[in-house]
C-alpha positions as YAML, in Angstrom:
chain: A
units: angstrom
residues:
- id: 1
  name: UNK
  ca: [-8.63, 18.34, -22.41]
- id: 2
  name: UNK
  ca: [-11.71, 20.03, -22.78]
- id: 3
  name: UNK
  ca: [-12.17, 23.28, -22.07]
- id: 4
  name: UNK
  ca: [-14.70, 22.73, -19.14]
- id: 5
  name: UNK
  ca: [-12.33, 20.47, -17.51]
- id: 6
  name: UNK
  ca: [-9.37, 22.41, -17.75]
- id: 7
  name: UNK
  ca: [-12.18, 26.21, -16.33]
- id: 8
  name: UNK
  ca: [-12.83, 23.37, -13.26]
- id: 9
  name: UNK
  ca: [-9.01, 22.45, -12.45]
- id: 10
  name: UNK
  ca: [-7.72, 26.39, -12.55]
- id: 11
  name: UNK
  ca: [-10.91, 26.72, -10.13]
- id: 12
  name: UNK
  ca: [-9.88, 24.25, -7.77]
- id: 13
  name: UNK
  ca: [-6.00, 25.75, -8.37]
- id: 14
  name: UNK
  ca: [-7.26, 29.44, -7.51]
- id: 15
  name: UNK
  ca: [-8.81, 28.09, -4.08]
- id: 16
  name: UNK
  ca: [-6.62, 25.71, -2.62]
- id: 17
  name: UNK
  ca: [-6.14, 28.07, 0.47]
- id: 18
  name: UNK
  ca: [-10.21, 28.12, 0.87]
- id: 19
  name: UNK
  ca: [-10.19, 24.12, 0.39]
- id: 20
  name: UNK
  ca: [-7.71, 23.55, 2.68]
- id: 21
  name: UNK
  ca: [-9.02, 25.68, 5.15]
- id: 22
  name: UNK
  ca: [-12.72, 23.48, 4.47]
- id: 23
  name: UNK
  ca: [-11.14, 20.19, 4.62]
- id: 24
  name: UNK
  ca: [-9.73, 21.55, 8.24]
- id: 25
  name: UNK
  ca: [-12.55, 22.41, 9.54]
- id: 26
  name: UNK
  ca: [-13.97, 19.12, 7.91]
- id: 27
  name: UNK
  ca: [-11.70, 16.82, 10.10]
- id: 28
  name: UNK
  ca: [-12.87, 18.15, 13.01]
- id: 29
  name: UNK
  ca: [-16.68, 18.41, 12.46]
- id: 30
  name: UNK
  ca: [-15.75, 14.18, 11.50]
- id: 31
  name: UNK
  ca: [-19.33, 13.94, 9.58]
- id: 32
  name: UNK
  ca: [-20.96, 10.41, 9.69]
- id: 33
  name: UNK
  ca: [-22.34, 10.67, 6.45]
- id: 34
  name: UNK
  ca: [-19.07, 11.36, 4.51]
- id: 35
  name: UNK
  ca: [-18.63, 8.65, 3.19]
- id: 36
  name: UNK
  ca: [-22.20, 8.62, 1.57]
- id: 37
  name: UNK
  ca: [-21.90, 12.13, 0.57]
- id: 38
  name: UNK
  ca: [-18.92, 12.13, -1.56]
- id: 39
  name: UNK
  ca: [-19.58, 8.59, -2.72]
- id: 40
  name: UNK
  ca: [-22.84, 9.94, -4.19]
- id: 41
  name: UNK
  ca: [-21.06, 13.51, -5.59]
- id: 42
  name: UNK
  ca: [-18.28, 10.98, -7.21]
- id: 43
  name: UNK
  ca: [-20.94, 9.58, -8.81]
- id: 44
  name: UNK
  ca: [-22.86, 12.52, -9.90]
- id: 45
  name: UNK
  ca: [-19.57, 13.85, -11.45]
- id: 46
  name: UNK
  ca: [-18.86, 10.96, -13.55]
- id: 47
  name: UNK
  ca: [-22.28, 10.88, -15.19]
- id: 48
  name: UNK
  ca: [-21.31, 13.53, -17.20]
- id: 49
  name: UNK
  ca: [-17.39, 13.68, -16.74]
- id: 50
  name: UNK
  ca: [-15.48, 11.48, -19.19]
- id: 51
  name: UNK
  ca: [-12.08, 10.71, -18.33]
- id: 52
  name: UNK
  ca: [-11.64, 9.73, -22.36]
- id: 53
  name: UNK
  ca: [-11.45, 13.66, -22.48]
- id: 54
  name: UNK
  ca: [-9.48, 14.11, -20.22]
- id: 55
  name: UNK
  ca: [-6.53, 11.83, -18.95]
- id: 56
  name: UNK
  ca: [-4.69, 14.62, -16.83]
- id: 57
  name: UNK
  ca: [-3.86, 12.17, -13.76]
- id: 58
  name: UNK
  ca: [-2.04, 10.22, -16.80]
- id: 59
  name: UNK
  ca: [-0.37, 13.22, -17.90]
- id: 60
  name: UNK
  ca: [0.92, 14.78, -14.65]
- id: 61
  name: UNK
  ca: [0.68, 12.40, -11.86]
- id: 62
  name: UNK
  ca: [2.43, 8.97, -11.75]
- id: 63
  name: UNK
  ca: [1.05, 6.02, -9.59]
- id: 64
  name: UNK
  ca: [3.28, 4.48, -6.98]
- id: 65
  name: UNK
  ca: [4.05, 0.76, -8.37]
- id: 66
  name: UNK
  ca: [3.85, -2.12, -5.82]
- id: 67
  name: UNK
  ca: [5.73, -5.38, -6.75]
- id: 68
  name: UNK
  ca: [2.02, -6.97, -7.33]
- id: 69
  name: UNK
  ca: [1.38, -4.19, -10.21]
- id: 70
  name: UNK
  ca: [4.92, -4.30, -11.51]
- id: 71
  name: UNK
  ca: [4.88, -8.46, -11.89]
- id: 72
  name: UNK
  ca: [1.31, -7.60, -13.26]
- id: 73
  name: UNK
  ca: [2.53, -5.09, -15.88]
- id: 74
  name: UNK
  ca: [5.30, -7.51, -16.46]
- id: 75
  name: UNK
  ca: [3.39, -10.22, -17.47]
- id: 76
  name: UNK
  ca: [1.12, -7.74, -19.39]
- id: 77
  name: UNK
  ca: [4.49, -7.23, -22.28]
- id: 78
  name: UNK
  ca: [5.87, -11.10, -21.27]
- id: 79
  name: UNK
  ca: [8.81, -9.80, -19.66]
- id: 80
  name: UNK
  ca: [10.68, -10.40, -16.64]
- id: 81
  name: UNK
  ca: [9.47, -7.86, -13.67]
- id: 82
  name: UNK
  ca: [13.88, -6.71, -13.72]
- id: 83
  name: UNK
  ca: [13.56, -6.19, -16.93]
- id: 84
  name: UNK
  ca: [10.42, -3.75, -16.83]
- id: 85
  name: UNK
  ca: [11.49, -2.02, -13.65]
- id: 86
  name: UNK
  ca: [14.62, -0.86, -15.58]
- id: 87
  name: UNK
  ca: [12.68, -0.05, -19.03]
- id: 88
  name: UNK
  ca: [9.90, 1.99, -17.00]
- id: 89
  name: UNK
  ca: [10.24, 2.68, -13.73]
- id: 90
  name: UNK
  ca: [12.44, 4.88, -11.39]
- id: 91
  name: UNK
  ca: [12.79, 4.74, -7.43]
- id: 92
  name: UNK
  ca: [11.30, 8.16, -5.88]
- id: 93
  name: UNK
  ca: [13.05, 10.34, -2.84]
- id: 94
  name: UNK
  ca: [10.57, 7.61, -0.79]
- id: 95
  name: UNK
  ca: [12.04, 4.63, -2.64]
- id: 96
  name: UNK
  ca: [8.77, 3.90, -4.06]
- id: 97
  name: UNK
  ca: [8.74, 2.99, -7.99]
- id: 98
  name: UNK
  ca: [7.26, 5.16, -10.21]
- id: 99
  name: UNK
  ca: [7.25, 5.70, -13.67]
- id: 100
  name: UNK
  ca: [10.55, 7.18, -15.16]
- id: 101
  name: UNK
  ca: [8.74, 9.84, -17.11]
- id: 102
  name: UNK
  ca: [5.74, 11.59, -17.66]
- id: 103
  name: UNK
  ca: [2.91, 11.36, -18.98]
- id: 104
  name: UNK
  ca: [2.51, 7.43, -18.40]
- id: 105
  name: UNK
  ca: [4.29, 5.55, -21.10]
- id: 106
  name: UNK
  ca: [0.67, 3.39, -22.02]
- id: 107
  name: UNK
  ca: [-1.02, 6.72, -22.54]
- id: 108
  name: UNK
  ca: [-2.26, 6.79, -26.11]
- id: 109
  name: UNK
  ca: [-2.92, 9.63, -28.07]
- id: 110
  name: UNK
  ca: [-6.66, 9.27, -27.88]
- id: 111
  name: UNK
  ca: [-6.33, 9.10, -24.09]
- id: 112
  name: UNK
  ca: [-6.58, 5.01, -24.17]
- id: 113
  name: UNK
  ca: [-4.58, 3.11, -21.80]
- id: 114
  name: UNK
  ca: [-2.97, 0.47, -23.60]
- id: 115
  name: UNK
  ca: [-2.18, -2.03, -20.44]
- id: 116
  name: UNK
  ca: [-5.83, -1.45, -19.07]
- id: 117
  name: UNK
  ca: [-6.61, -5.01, -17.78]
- id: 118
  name: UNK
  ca: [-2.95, -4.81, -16.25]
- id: 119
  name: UNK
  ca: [-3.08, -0.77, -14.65]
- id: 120
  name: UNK
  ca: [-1.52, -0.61, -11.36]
- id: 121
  name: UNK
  ca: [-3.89, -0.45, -8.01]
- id: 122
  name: UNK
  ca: [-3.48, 2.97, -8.03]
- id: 123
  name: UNK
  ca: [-4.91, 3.74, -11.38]
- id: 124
  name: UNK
  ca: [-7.52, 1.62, -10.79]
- id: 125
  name: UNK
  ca: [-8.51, 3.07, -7.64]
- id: 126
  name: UNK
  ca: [-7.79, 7.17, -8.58]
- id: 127
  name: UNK
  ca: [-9.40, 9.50, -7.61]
- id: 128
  name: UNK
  ca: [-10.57, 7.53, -4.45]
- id: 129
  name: UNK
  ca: [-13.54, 9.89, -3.83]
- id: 130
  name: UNK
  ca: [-15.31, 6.52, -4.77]
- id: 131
  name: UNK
  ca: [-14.35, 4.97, -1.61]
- id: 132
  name: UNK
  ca: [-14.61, 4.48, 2.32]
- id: 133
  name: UNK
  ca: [-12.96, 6.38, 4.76]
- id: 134
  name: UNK
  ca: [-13.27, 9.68, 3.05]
- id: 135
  name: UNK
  ca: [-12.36, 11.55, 5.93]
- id: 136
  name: UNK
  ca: [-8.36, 9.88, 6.09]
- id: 137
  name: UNK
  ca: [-8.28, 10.31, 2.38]
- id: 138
  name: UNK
  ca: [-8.87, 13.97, 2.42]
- id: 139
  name: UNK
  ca: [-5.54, 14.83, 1.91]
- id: 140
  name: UNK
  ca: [-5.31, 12.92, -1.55]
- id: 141
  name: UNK
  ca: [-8.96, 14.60, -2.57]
- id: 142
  name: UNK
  ca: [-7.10, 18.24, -1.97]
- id: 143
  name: UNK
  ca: [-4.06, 17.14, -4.47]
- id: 144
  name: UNK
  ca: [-6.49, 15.50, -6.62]
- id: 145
  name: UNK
  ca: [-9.22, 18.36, -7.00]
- id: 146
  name: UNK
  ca: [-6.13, 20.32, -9.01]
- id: 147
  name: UNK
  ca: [-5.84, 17.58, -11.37]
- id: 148
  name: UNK
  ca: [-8.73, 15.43, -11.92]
- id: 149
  name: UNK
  ca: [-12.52, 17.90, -13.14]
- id: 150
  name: UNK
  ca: [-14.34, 15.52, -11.28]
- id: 151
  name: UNK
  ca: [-12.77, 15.75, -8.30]
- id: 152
  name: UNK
  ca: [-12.64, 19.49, -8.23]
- id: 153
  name: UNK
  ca: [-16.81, 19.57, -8.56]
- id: 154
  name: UNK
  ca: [-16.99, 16.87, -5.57]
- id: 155
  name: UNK
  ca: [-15.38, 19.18, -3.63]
- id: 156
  name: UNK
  ca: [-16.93, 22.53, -4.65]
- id: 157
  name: UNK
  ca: [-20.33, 20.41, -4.04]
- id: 158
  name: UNK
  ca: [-19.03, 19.35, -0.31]
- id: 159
  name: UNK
  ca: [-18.46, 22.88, 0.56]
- id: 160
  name: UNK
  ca: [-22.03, 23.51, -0.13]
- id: 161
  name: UNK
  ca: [-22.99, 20.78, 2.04]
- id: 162
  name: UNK
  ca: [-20.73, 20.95, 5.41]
...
């Protein structure tokens, strides 16, 4: 991970009091324009973020499987879904299926995912600062400021505008 990514992550780590206290207050001012706002910082943040230099939401945090993504994956190695559940996945303290280990097992070296055209929903909608209803998501953008760069400097750049 490159050093700038890693200075923005310990950032967002050394103020997750401060951004919870933000996203608080944030709930209850319920801004129209949220949506807008962060869809527009997401973008902003990606222009010169590269995940490729990154990958820490493959390295630390697993996505929740659904049976669509796990028949999907399946496919993806011509196997039958039983037969990948038990080579990959694990059932969580929620009963939802996760991977068995971390980082993800299709994480390559250069930070490549090797089942790409096959990721689970979840991968291909993280961080979700991209999408609507920011306001119910701002739970996942607090866990998700401590682990993905980009998501850290949407948020420092929302608590200059609210």
């Amino acid at each position: 991970m490159l050093a700038a990514y890693k200075k923005l992550i310990d950032s967002a780590i050394l103020k997750k009091a401060e951004t919870k206290k933000f996203f608080e207050k944030l709930k209850k001012l319920k801004p129209k324009d949220l949506d807008r706002v962060t869809n527009k910082l997401h973008d902003q943040a990606f222009e010169h973020i590269d995940c490729l230099q990154c990958a820490n939401c493959c390295r630390t945090t697993g996505p929740l499987l659904k049976n669509k993504d796990i028949e999907r994956l399946a496919a993806h190695f011509k196997l039958r879904p039983s037969v990948f559940t038990e080579k990959y996945l694990r059932i969580d303290e929620d009963g939802d299926f996760i991977f068995k280990a971390m980082p993800c097992p299709f994480l390559g070296s250069d930070n490549y995912c090797s089942v790409y055209e096959s990721k689970p929903s979840a991968c291909a909608n993280y961080p979700h600062t991209q999408q609507r209803d920011q306001l119910q998501k701002l739970k996942i953008t607090y866990h998700n400021s401590m682990i993905c760069p980009a998501v850290a400097e949407v948020v420092e750049a929302m608590k200059k505008i609210y």
